[in-house]
N, C-alpha and C positions, 0 to 999 in steps of 0.2 A: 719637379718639386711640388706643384700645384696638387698632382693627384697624388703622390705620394700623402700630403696631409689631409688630403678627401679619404683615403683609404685610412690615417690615422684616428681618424675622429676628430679633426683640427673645423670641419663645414659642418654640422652635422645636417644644416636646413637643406645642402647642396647634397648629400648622402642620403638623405630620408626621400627627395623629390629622384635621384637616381634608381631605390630602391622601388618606389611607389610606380613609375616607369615601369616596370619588368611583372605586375602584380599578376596577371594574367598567364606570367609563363612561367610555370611550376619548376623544368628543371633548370633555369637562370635562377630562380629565389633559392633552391636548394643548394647552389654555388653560393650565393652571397649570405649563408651562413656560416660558411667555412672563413671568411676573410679575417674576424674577428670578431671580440665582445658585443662592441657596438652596434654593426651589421648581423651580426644573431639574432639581437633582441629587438631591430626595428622589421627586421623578416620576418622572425617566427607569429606576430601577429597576423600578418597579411595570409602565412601557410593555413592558417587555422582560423580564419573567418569564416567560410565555408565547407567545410572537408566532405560534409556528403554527397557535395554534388560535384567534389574531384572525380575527372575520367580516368584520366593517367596519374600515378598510378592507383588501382584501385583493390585496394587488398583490409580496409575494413580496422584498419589495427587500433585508426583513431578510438573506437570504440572504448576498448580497454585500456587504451592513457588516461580516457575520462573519467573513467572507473576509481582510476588511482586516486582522486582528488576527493572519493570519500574517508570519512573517520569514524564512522557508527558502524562497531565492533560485532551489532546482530547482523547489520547488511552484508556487511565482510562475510560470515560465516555462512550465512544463507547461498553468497556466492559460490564459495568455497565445495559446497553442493553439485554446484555444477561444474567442477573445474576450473575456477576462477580463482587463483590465488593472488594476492597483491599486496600481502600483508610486507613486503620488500622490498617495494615499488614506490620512488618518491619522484615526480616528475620536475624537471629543472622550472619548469614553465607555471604557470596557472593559466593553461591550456584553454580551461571551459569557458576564463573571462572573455577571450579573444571571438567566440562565435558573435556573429552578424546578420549571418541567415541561417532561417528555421525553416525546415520544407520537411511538412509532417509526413509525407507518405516516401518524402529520400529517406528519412532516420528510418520509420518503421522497413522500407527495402532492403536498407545498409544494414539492421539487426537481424535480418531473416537470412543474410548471403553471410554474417560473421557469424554467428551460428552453425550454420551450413557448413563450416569449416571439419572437416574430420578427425584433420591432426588437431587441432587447438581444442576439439571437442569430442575426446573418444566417446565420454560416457554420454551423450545424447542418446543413443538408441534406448536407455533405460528411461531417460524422461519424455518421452518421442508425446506420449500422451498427452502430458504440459507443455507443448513447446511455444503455446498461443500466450497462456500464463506466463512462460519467461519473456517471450518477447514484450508482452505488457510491464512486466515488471522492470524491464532493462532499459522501456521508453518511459517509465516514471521516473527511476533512478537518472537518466539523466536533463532531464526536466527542472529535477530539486536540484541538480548541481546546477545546470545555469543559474536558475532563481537565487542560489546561496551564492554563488560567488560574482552576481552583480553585473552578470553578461550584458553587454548595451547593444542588445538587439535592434539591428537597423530593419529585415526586414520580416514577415512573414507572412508564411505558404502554406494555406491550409487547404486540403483536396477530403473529401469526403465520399464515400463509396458508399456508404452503409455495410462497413465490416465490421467483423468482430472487434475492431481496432479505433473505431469512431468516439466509442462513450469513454473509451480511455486516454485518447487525445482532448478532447475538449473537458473533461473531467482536469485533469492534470497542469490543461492552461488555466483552468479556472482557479484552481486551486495553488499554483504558483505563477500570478498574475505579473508580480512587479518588473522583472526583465522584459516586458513588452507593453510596456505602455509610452516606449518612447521610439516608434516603429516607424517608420518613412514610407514604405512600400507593405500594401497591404491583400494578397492573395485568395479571394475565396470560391473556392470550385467545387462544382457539384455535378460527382459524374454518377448519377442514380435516378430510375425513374417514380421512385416513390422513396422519397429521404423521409418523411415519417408515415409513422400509423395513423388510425384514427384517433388513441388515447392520444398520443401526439398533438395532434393536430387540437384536439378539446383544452390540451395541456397547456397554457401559456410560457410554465418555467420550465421549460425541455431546456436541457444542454446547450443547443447551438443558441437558441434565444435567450439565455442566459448572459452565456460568451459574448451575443453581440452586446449586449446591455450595459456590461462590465466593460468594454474596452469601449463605448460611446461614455460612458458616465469618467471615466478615467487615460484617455487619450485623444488628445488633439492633434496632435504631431505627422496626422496620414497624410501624405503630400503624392503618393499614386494610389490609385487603388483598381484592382481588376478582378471582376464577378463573371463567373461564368457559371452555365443549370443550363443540363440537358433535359433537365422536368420542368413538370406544370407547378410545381406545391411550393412556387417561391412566396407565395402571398400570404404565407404561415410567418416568414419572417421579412416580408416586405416594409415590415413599421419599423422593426428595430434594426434592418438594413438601410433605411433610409434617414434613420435617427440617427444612425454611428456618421453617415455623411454628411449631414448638417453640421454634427458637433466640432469638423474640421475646420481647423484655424487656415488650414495654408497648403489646401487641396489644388493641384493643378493637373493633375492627367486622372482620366475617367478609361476606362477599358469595357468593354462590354460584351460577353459571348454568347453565341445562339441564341434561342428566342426571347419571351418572356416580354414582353411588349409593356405590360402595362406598367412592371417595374420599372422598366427602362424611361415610360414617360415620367414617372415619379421622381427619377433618378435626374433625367434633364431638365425639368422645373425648379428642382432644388438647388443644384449646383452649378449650371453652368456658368453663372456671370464671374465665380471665380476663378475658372477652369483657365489653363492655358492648350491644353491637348486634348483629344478624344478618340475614341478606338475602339470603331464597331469591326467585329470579327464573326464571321458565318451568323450573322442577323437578317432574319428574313423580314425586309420594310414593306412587305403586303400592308399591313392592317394599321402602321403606326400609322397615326392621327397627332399631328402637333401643328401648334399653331403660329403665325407668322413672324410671332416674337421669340418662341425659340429658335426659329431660321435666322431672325436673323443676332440671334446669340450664338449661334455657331459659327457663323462667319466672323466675329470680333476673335475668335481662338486663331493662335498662332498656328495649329496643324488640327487636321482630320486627318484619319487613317481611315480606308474602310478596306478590310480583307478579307476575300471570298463570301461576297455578301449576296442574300438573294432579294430576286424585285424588286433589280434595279433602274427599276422603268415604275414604279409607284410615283403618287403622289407628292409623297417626300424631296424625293430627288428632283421632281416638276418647280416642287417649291425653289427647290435651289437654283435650278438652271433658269427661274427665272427672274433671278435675285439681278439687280443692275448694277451692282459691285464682281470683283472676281472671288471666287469660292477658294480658300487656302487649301486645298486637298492636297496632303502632301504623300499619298498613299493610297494605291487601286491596283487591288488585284482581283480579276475577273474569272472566274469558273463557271461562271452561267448563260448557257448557250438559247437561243441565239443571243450574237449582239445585238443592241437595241440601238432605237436613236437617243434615248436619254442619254444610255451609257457613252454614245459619242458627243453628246451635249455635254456631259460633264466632264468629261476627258478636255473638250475642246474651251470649258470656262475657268480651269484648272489651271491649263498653261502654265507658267513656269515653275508656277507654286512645286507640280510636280516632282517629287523623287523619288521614289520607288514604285514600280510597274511590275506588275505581273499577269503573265496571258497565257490561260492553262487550259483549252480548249481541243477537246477530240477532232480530228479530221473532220468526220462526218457531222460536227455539229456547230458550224458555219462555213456562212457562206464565202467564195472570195471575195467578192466586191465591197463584202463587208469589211476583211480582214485585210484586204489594200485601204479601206479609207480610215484603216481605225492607225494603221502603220504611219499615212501619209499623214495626219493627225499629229502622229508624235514626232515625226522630223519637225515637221511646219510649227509647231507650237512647246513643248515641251524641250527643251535643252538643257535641263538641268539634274537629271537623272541619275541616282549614283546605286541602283539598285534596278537590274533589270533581270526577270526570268521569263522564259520563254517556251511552251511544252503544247504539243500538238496544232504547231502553224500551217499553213498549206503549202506545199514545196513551192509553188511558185512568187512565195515571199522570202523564202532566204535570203536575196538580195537585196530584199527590203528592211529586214534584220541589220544586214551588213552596213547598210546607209544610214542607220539608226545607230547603230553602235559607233560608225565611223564624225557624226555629227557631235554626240555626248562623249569625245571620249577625253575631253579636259577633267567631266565629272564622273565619269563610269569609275566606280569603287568594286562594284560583284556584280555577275554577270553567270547567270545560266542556261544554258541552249541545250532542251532537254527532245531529242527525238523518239523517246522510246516505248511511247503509242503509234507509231506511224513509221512503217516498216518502206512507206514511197517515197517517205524523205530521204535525199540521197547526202550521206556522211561524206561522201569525198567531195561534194563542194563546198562543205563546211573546213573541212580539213585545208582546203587545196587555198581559203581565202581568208579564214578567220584571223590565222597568224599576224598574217601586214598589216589589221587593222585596230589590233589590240594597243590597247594605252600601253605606256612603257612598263608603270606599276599597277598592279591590278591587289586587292586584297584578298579578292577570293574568284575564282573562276571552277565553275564546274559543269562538263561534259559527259551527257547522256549520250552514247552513239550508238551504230551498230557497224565495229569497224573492219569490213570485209577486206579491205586493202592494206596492209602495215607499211607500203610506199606514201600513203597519201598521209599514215598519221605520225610516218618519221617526216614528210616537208612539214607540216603541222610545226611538230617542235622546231627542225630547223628555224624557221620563222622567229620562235620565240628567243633566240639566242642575243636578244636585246633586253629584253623584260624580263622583268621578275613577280612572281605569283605566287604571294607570299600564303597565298591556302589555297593548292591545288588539285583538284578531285576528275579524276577519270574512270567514269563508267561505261564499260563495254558487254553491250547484250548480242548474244547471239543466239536465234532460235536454233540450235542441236544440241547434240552432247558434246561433251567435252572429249578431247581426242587424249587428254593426262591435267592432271592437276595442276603443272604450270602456267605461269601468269605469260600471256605472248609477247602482251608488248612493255614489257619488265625491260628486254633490254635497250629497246631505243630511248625511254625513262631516264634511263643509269644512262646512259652517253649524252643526252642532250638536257637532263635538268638536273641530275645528281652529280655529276663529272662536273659541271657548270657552274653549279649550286645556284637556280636559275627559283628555288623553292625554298620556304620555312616547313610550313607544314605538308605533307604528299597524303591522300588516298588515292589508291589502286584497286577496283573491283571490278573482276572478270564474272559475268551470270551467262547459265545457260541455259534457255528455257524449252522445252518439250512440253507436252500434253501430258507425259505422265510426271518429268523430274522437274525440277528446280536447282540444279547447283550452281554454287557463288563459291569461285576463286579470290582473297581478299588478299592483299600484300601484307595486311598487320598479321597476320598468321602466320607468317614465314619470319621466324625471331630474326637466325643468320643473316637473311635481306633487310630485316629492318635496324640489328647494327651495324651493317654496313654502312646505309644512308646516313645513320647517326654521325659517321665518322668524316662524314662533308655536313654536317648541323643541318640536317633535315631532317625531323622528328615524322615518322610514319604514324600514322594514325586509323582508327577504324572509321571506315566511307558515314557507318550512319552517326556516329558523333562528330563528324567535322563538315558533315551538309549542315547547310542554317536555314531553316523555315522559315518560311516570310513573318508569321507572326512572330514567334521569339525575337528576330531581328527589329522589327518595328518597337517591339516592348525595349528591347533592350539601348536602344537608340533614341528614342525620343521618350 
């Protein structure tokens, strides 16, 4: 009786917190548009907050529903030009109001592959010439439709290359400003090593420092924000990047990528006292200089992140390791060889604060004694770990893996044991232990192996026939050719996780590497095998969109 009038629309608060649940899984929200009126219209927003950055499926169509929502009879026609008819087309939705996130360089991606279309678009080969031109014109067009139909853009993502595509991006925000002045999460990356010229550079009202000018003088509302410049020429827009940060009412995460030093002191002078997070990512603290009051304004922050950072045996970190409070580090992951002793000082002052670890170091570039005391470190102090990856250990720590895992496993959420720099690592004692020692539920696990024995990685699953792994990824590298394009350990999968349904999400990818080839065997390639799995609700996926990078996960979690 109960659900019967949850499915009526009798709850709608108990309906909408149901729906909101499921927001993440595409084909459960496409079901609960089928139920009724009600469940349509509290779905169809959640489907179309983001569409450009849908994996599955991904076929671009959004495009032209957005299209629909124009009514200027010259634009129509212009379209029309290009095969674009719509004059017929009235959508049930006001689709455009529902976007959330804006990721300039997903639209301009997602315009160049709908495009790209052959059937949808025979006569392209006649405007092949224009085809930079349409693409600009199809990322203004739909620009003005946010803007006109009042989209309440939560977040945005602007990435910058110095393309042809740049002046028409920030031109277009600039000039349909008001859908993002009321923005949560604010994105600015810069992947170019000379973002202006010299005129530039003389220039004060260039584009980008215009943009930032315009959303400091008219938005308050940024409550994350993450800058990343793989150049030197941030100090062009250094004033009016640190004026848009001031202007924030109710800033609390700071993100920080690659170098750029002296911004970055800029950036921590100004803001931290109301910061609650911060998120240094591949930042090399050679040369930072700060001083004892921002140390210990960083320590008042409920989390640090620091991932794949360099020189972390600087000064910086001295300052910290020699703070007489505990350091909140809630996040370390290590790429830079050797280990040091800071880096075990700060592991070791970190303690419980600790949860997410990652230790990504070649064979040949540490030592063991090192990498037993950095292991015996994390048993003895760190227990609270819900995020741990593991890739180039020395084989005589696997067991010291296994102790570590076997210690956190109240809190182990994802877990990666990646061998496949290290051919001395041996997979069958991975296979032959990991199993017994895995938490019952794990979110995500993924294995990098080289699995010469399919006895060792059927007791593997055996093992698992307790647990469930609700994102499970298996990679298997073997140096040769491939003997046929089948997946080998396809069917002990199907017997012990598919027959089970011991999985949500599966990748499967078989590589095989020689000196001259490279091939990869992938399971989402194989349609038949992937409805099959469908038909026990285990949704097959492709390996490189369902691995999670440690930074995306860090952003996306704290």
């Amino acid at each position: 009786m109960a659900c019967t009038k949850i499915f009526s629309g009798n709850f709608p608060e108990i309906t909408n917190g149901i729906i909101q649940y499921f927001r993440n899984d595409f084909s459960t929200l496409h079901s609960c548009i089928l139920v009724n009126r009600l469940w349509c219209r509290m779905t169809i927003p959640l489907l179309w907050e983001n569409p450009f950055l849908l994996k599955e499926p991904k076929n671009y169509y959004y495009i032209g529903v957005y299209l629909y929502n124009l009514s200027d009879d010259d634009i129509k026609k212009k379209l029309k030009e290009y095969g674009i008819n719509n004059d017929d087309s009235f959508p049930l939705f006001n689709y455009s109001s529902f976007i959330q996130y804006l990721d300039t360089y997903e639209i301009i991606n997602s315009i160049e592959n709908w495009v790209s279309d052959d059937e949808k678009f025979p006569l392209f080969a006649v405007y092949i010439k224009s085809l930079g031109d349409f693409i600009r014109y199809i990322f203004r067009l739909l620009i003005k439709i946010f803007n006109e139909n009042e989209a309440n853009l939560h977040t945005l993502d602007i990435t910058y290359y110095k393309s042809s595509y740049d002046d028409t991006i920030f031109s277009e925000l600039i000039l349909n400003s008001n859908f993002i002045y009321n923005i949560r999460n604010f994105y600015f990356k810069f992947y170019t090593i000379n973002i202006f010229s010299v005129d530039d550079t003389l220039n004060n009202n260039n584009l980008v420092n215009r943009f930032l000018k315009l959303l400091s003088s008219n938005c308050d509302s940024i409550s994350s924000l993450y800058f990343l410049s793989t150049h030197n020429s941030h100090h062009i827009i250094e004033k009016d990047l640190c004026h848009l940060i001031d202007s924030q009412q109710d800033l609390k995460k700071i993100s920080l990528s690659f170098n750029n030093l002296s911004i970055y002191n800029s950036i921590l002078l100004s803001k931290i006292p109301n910061c609650t997070d911060i998120i240094f990512s591949m930042v090399d603290f050679k040369n930072l200089v700060v001083s004892n009051e921002i140390i210990e304004q960083l320590n008042v922050l409920e989390s640090i992140h620091i991932i794949y950072c360099r020189s972390l045996n600087s000064n910086f970190f001295q300052q910290i390791i020699n703070l007489t409070e505990p350091f909140k580090l809630k996040s370390l992951f290590i790429d830079e060889a050797p280990l040091t002793k800071q880096q075990l000082l700060l592991l070791q002052k970190s303690g419980n604060y600790l949860e997410n670890f990652g230790f990504e170091l070649n064979d040949v570039s540490s030592l063991l004694t090192q990498e037993q005391e950095l292991f015996e470190l994390l048993i003895k102090n760190c227990s609270n770990i819900k995020f741990l990856k593991f890739y180039g250990f020395k084989d005589q720590n696997i067991y010291k893996i296994f102790q570590l895992v076997k210690k956190i496993e109240l809190n182990l959420n994802y877990l990666t044991i990646d061998t496949d720099c290290n051919a001395n690592i041996s997979t069958s004692i991975i296979l032959q232990n990991l199993g017994q020692i895995l938490p019952p539920k794990l979110e995500y696990l993924n294995l990098i192996l080289t699995i010469t024995n399919t006895s060792d990685f059927e007791f593997f699953l055996k093992n698992l026939q307790n647990n469930f792994i609700k994102n499970l990824l298996i990679k298997d590298t073997k140096n040769k050719e491939p003997e046929n394009q089948n997946l080998n350990n396809l069917p002990y999968i199907k017997e012990y996780i598919m027959k089970k349904k011991r999985s949500e999400h599966l990748a499967l990818l078989e590589c095989f590497i020689t000196p001259t080839h490279h091939t990869v065997v992938d399971l989402y390639s194989f349609k038949d095998e992937v409805e099959e799995f469908s038909l026990y609700n285990i949704m097959v996926l492709d390996y490189i969109n369902l691995n999670i990078e440690a930074n995306k996960f860090i952003h996306d979690m704290y």
